[in-house]
MARLO-258269 format. One record per residue (C-alpha): residue number from 1; residue in one letter; z negated, x, y negated. Coordinates in nm, 3 decimals. Last residue first. Layout:
// MARLO-258269
   nr  rest        w        u        v
  NUM     A        Z        X        Y
...
//
This chain:
// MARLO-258269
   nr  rest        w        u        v
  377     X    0.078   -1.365    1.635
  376     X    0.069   -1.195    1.305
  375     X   -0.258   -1.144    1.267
  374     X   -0.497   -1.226    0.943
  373     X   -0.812   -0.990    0.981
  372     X   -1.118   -1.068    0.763
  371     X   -1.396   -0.796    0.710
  370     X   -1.790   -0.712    0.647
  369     X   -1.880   -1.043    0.722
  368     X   -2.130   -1.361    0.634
  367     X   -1.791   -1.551    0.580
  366     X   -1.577   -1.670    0.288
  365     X   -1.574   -1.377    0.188
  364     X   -1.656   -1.382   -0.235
  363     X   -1.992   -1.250   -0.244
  362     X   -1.849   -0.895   -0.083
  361     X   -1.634   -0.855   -0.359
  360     X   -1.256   -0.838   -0.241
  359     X   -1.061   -0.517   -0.046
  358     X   -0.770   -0.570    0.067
  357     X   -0.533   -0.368    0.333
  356     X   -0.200   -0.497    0.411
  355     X   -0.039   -0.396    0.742
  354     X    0.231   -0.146    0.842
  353     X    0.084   -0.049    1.207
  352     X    0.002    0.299    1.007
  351     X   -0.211    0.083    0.766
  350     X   -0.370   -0.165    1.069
  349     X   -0.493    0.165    1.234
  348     X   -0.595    0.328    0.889
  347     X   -0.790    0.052    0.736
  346     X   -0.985    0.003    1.091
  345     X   -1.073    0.315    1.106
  344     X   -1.252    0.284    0.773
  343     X   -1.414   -0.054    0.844
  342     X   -1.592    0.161    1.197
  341     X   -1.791    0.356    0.981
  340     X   -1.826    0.650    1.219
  339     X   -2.096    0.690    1.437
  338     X   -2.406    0.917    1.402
  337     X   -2.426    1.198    1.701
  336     X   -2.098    1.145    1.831
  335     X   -1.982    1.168    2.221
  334     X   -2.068    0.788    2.296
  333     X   -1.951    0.491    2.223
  332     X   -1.628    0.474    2.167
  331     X   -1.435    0.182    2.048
  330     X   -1.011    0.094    2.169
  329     X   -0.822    0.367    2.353
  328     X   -0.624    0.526    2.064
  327     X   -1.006    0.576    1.923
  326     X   -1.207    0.400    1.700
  325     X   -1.605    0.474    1.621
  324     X   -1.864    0.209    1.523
  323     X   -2.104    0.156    1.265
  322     X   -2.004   -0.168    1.017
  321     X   -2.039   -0.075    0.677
  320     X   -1.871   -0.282    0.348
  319     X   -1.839   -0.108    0.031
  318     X   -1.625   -0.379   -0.107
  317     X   -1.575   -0.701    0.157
  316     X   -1.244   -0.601    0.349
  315     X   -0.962   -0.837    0.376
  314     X   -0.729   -0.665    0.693
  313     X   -0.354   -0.829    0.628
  312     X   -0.087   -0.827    0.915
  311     X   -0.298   -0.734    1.224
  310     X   -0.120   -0.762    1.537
  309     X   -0.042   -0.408    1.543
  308     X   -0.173   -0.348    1.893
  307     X   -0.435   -0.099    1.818
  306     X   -0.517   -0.336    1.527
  305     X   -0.524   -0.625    1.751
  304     X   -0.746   -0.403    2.023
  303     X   -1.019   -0.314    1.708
  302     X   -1.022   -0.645    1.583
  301     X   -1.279   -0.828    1.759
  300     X   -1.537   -0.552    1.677
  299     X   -1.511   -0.599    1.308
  298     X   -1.630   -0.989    1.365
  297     X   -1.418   -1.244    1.174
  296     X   -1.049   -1.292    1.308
  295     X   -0.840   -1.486    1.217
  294     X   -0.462   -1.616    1.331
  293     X   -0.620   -1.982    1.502
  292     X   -0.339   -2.167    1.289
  291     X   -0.582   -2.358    1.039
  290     X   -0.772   -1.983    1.041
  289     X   -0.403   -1.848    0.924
  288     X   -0.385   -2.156    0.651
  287     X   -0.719   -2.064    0.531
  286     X   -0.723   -1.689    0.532
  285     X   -0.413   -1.744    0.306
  284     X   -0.585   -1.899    0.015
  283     X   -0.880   -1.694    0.074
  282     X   -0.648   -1.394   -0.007
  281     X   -0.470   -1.611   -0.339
  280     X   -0.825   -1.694   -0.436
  279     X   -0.955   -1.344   -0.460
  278     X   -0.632   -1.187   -0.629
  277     X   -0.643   -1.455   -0.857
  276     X   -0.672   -1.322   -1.219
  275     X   -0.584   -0.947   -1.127
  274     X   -0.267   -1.065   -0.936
  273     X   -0.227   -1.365   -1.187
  272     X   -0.207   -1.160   -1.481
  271     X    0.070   -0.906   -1.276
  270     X    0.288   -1.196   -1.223
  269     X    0.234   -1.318   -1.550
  268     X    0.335   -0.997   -1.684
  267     X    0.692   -0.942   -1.448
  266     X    0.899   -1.115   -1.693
  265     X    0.816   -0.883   -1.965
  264     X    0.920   -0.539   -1.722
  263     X    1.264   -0.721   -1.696
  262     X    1.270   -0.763   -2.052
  261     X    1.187   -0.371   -2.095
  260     X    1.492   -0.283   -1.838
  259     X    1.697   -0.442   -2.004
  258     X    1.843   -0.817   -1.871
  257     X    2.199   -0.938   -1.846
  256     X    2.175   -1.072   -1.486
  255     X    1.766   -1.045   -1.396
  254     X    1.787   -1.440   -1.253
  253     X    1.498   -1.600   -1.238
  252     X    1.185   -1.683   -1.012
  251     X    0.971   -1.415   -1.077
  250     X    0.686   -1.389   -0.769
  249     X    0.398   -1.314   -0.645
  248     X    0.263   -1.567   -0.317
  247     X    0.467   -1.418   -0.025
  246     X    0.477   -1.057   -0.162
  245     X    0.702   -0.839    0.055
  244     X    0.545   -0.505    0.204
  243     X    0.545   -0.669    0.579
  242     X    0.934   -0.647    0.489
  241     X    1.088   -0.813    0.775
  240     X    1.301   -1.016    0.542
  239     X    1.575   -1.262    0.650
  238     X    1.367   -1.570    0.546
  237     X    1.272   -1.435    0.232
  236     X    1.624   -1.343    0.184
  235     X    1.755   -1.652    0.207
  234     X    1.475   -1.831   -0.021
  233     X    1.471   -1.609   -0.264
  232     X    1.858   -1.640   -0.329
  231     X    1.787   -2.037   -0.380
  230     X    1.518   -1.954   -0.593
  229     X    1.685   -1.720   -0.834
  228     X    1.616   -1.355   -0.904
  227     X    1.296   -1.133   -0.900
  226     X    1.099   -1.036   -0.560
  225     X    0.764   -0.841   -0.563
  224     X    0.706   -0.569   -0.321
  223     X    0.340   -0.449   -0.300
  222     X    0.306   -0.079   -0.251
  221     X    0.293    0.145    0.064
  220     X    0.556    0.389   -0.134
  219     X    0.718    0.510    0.197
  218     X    0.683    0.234    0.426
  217     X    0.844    0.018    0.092
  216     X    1.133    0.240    0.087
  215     X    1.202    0.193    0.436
  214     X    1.194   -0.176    0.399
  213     X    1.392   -0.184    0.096
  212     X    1.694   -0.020    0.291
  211     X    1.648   -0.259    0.595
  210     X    1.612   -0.530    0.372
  209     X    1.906   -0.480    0.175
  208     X    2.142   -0.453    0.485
  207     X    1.992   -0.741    0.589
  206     X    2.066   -0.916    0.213
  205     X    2.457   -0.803    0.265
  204     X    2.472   -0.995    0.638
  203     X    2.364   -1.283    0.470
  202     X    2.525   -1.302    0.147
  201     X    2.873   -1.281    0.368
  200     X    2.741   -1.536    0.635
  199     X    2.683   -1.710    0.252
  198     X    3.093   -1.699    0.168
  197     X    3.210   -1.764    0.539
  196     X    3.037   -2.073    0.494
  195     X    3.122   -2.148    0.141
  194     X    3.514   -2.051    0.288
  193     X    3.513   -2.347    0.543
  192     X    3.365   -2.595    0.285
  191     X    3.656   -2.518    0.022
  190     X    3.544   -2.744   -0.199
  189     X    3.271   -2.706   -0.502
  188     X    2.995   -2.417   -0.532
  187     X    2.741   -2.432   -0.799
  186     X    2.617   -2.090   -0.927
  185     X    2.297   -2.077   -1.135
  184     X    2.050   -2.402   -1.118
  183     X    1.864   -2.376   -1.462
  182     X    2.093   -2.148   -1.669
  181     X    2.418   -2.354   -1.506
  180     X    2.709   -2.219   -1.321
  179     X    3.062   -2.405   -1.199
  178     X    3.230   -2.280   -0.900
  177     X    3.571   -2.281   -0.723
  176     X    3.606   -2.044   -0.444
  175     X    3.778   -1.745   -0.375
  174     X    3.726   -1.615   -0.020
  173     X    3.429   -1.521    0.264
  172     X    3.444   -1.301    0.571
  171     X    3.450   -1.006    0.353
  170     X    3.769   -0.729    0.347
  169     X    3.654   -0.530    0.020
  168     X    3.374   -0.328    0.199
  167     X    3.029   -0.467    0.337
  166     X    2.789   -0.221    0.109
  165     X    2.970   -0.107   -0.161
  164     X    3.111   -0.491   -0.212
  163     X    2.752   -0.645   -0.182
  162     X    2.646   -0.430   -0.447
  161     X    2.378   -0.169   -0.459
  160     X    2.299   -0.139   -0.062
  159     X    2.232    0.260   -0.094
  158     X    2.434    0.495    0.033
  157     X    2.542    0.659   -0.342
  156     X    2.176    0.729   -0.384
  155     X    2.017    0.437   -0.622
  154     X    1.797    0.558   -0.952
  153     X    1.508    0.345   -0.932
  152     X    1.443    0.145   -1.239
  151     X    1.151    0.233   -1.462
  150     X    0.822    0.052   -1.545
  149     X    0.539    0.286   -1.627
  148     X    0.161    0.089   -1.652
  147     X    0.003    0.341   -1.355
  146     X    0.331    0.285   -1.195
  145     X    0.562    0.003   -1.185
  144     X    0.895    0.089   -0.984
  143     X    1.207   -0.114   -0.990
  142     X    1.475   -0.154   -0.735
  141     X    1.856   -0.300   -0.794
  140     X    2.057   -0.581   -0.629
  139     X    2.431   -0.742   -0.613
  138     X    2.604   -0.977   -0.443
  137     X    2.379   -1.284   -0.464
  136     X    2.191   -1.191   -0.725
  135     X    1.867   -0.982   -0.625
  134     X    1.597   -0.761   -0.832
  133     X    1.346   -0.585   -0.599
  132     X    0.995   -0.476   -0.753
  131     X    0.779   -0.241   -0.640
  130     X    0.448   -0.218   -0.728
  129     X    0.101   -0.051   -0.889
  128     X   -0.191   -0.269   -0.933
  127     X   -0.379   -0.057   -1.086
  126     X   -0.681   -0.239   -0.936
  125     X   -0.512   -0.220   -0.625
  124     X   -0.429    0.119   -0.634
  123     X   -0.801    0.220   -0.742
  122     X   -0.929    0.018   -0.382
  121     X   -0.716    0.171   -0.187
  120     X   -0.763    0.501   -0.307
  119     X   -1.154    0.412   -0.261
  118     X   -1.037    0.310    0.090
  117     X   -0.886    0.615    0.180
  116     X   -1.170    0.767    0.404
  115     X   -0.915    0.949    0.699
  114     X   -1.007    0.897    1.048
  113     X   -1.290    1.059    1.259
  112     X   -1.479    1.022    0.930
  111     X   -1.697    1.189    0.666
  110     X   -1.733    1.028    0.341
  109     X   -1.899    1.196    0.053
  108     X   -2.001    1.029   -0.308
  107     X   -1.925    1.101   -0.716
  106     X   -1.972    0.757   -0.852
  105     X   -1.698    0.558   -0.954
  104     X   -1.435    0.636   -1.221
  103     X   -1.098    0.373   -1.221
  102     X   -0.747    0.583   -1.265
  101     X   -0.757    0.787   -0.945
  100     X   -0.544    1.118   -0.905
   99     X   -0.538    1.221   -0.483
   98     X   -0.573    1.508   -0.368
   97     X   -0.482    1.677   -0.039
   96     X   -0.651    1.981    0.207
   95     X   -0.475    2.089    0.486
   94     X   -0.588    2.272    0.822
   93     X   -0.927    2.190    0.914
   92     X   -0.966    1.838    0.769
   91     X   -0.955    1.802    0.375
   90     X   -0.911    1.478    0.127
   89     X   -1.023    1.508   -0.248
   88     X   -1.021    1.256   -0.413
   87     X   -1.024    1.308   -0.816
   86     X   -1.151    1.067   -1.098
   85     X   -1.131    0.953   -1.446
   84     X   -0.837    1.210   -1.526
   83     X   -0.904    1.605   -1.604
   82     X   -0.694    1.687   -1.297
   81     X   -0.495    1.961   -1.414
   80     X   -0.707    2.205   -1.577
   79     X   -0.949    2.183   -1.335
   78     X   -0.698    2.233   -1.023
   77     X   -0.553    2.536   -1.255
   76     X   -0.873    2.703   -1.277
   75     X   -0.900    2.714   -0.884
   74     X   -1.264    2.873   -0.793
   73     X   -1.382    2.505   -0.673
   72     X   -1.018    2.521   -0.508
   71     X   -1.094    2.780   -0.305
   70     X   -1.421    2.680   -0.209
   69     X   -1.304    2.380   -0.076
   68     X   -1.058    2.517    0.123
   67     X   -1.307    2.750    0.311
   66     X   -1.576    2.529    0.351
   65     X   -1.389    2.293    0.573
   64     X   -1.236    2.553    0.721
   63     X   -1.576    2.691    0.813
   62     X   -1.763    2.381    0.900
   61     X   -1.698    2.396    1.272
   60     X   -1.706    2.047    1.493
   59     X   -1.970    2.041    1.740
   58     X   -2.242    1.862    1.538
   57     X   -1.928    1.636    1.401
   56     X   -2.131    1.334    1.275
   55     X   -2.483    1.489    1.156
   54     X   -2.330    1.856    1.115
   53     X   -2.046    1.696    0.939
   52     X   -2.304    1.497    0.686
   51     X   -2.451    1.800    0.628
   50     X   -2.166    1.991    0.572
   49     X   -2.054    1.713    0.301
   48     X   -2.372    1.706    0.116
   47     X   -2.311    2.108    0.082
   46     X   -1.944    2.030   -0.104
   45     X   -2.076    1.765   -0.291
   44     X   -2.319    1.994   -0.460
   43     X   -2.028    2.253   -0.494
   42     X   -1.857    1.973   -0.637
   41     X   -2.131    1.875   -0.928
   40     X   -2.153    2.249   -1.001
   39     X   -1.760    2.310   -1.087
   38     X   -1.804    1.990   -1.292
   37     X   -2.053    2.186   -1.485
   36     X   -1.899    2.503   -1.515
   35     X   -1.597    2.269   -1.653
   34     X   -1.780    2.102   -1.949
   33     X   -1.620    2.336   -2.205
   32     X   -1.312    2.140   -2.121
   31     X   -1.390    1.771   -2.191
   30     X   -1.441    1.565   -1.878
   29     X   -1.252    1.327   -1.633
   28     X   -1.311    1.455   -1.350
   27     X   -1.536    1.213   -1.168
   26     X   -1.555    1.315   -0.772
   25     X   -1.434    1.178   -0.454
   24     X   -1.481    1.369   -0.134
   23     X   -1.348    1.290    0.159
   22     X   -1.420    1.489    0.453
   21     X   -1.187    1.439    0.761
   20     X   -1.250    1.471    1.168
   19     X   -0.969    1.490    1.221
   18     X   -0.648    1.522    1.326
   17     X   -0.553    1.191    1.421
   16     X   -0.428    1.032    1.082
   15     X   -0.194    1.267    1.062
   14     X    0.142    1.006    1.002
   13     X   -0.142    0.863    0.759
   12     X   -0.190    1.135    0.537
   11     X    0.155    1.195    0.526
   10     X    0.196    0.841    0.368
    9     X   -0.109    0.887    0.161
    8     X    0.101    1.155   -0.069
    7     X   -0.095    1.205   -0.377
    6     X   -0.088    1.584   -0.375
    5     X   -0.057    1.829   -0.095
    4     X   -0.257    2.193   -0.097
    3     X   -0.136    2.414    0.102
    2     X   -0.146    2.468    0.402
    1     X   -0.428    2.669    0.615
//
């Protein structure tokens, strides 16, 4: 048995295929004479979940289960600890992880073949928790916001920081003669042959961005939102093969000269519209992919996409059920006494292919269904 592992949905994933899994997600958040209590209320949960194992899994053995639940009923330290609006607890038969939620729901079980994550999904999205990337033309830095904390990212010596560090003193580009304005930033004049060299030079320094961003976003699984001026948006936009990168949030100016704090300030209408619009920015985009015959409606339909990793955002109605059972081979039928709920397999294909998982009310699809893919191809 391992020990316990906290908050870290990107391991989760990578084991995605060693279930079945229990999820259990129950309100901590409580004062600390209240803690025989809570101890009850999981113990409760605890039995609901070996039922609903012996209904899913009737082969499957309960025992580990049990075991690493118990322990940390007994745990002092995990009450102590986790005394926040909610806990999830996530166990198969070898390791058991938790997860700290922000938004309380109501204390309920989920057994699946593949992890239950979307009620994580759904509290990091209400959170709205990010990454955001800060560009110039030679130059770049990495911010985190989480749960309301805004703090630069400490760079390792490797990392893309400048576009001097990164391609070396002897670029393809030269001196130049520029003038700069707050509205339009740098203006180049003359010199046509050495402007070209100059942007192969931004170029080749924004892929070398990207593929350190990139990494960091498969790691975080946040949103990535991009700060500094249009015209250096644009390249690296169309450079990027960040499926992390936020085609509709963004802070179009320049983060030269700016703290930290100011940064943070430029990034609240961004965040306003994320919980404002969230909905219509979604819908937005299911239109132009339906326009281009990228949807798909019916849960079924997606399962080979998602296998495939053809799936680039998966819109799920909240507390949507569709029965059905995923494996590596497409939808299995038989073998399980109650199937899965086939919108949670889906989540964790099209999340270990690196797509976007939302989740909108159900009243707002724009469709009688329980989810919207957008593909790639």
């Amino acid at each position: 048995m391992d020990i316990m592992v906290k908050n870290d949905l990107n391991q989760l994933m990578q084991q995605r295929d060693a279930g079945p899994f229990i999820a259990i997600y129950l309100n901590t958040e409580a004062v600390l004479n209240d803690l025989s209590h809570r101890r009850l209320q999981l113990k409760q949960l605890v039995t609901e979940a070996q039922t609903q194992l012996a209904q899913h899994f009737p082969k499957t053995d309960f025992g580990p289960f049990k075991a690493q639940l118990s322990d940390l009923t007994d745990d002092n330290s995990f009450w102590l600890q986790h005394t926040g609006p909610q806990t999830g607890l996530i166990v198969n038969a070898e390791t058991l992880r938790i997860f700290d939620l922000q938004i309380p729901t109501k204390n309920h079980v989920i057994v699946n073949s593949m992890p239950p994550i979307r009620p994580i999904l759904a509290d990091r999205q209400h959170q709205f928790d990010f990454d955001l990337l800060a560009i110039s033309e030679t130059t770049m830095a990495l911010y985190h916001q989480r749960q309301g904390d805004f703090v630069e990212v400490i760079l390792p010596e490797d990392a893309p920081a400048t576009m001097t560090q990164t391609l070396g003193e002897e670029k393809r580009g030269g001196d130049l003669n520029f003038n700069s304005s707050p509205a339009h930033g740098l203006n180049y004049h003359g010199h046509n042959a050495k402007a070209e060299e100059r942007a192969v030079d931004q170029r080749n320094y924004y892929l070398q961005v990207d593929q350190y961003v990139r990494e960091c976003s498969q790691a975080t699984q946040r949103p990535l939102i991009l700060m500094g001026l249009p015209v250096n948006q644009a390249m690296y936009r169309k450079l990027s093969k960040n499926p992390y990168l936020s085609q509709h949030l963004m802070v179009d100016r320049s983060s030269n000269g700016l703290t930290t704090a100011e940064i943070q300030t430029a990034t609240e209408p961004v965040q306003t519209k994320w919980h404002t619009q969230l909905a219509d920015i979604l819908l937005e985009r299911y239109d132009t992919a339906k326009s281009r015959q990228l949807t798909l409606d019916d849960p079924f339909d997606m399962i080979t996409p998602a296998l495939h990793g053809r799936i680039e955002t998966l819109i799920i109605a909240a507390d949507a059920q569709v029965s059905g059972t995923m494996t590596a081979d497409g939808l299995q039928a038989t073998g399980i006494a109650l199937p899965d709920n086939l919108i949670d397999d889906l989540v964790d294909v099209v999340m270990s292919k690196q797509g976007q998982i939302r989740i909108i009310p159900a009243e707002r699809m724009p469709v009688e269904t329980a989810a919207l893919a957008l593909l790639r191809y």
